[in-house]
C-alpha positions as CSV (number, residue, x, y, z in Angstrom):
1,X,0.0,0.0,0.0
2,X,0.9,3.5,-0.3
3,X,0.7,6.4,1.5
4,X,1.1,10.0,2.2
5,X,0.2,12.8,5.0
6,X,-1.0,16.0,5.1
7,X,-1.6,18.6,7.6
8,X,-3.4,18.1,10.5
9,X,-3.4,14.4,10.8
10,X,-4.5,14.0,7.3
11,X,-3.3,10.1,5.5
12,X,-3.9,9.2,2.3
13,X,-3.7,5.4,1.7
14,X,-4.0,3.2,-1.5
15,X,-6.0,0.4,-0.5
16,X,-6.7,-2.9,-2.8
17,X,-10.4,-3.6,-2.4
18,X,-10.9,-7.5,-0.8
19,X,-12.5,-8.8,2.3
20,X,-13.9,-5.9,5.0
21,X,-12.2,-2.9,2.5
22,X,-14.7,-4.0,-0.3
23,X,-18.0,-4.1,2.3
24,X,-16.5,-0.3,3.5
25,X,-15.7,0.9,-0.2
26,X,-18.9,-0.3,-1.5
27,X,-20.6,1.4,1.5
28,X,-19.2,4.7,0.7
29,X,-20.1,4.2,-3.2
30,X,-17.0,3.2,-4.9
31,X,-18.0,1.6,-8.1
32,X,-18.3,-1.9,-7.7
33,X,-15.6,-2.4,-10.8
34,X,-12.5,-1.0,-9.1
35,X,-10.1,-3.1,-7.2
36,X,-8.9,-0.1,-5.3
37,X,-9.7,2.9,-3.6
38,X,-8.2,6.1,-1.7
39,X,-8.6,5.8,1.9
40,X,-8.3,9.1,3.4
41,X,-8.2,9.8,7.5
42,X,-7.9,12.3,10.0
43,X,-6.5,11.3,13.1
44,X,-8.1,7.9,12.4
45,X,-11.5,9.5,11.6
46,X,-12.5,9.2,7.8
47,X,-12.8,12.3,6.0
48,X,-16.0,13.1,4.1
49,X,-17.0,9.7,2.5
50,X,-13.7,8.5,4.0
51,X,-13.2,6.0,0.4
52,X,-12.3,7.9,-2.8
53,X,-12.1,5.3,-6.4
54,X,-10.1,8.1,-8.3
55,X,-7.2,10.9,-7.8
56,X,-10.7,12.9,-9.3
57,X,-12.9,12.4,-6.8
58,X,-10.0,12.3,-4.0
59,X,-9.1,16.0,-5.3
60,X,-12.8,17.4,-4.1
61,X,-12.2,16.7,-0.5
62,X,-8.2,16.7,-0.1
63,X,-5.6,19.3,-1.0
64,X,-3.5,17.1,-3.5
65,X,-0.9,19.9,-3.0
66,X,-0.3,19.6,0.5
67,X,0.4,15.5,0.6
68,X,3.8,14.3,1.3
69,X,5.2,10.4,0.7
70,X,5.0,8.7,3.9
């Protein structure tokens, strides 16, 4: 998986879709076709939908700008 930070707590984390991620991604309306997702946190907490299926729809909640490698 990878990851990066952000301000304030903030982690970005490519996550393959399998097993309990699937049941949360599909909960939070990633398209049943992709095999992975964004999973973006706060201090633990998810932010917005907390589950993104593209660097699009990631870029609406989260500062792409401000993430750093982790």
């Amino acid at each position: 998986m990878e990851e990066w930070t952000g301000p304030d707590g903030l982690r970005v984390t490519a996550v393959p879709l399998d097993g309990s991620h699937r049941a949360w991604a599909d909960f939070a309306g990633v398209p049943a076709d992709a095999d992975s997702a964004f999973l973006v946190t706060r201090e633990g907490r998810p932010v917005g939908r907390g589950w993104y299926a593209s660097v699009a729809d990631l870029s609406e909640s989260v500062d792409l700008a401000t993430l750093t490698p982790a």
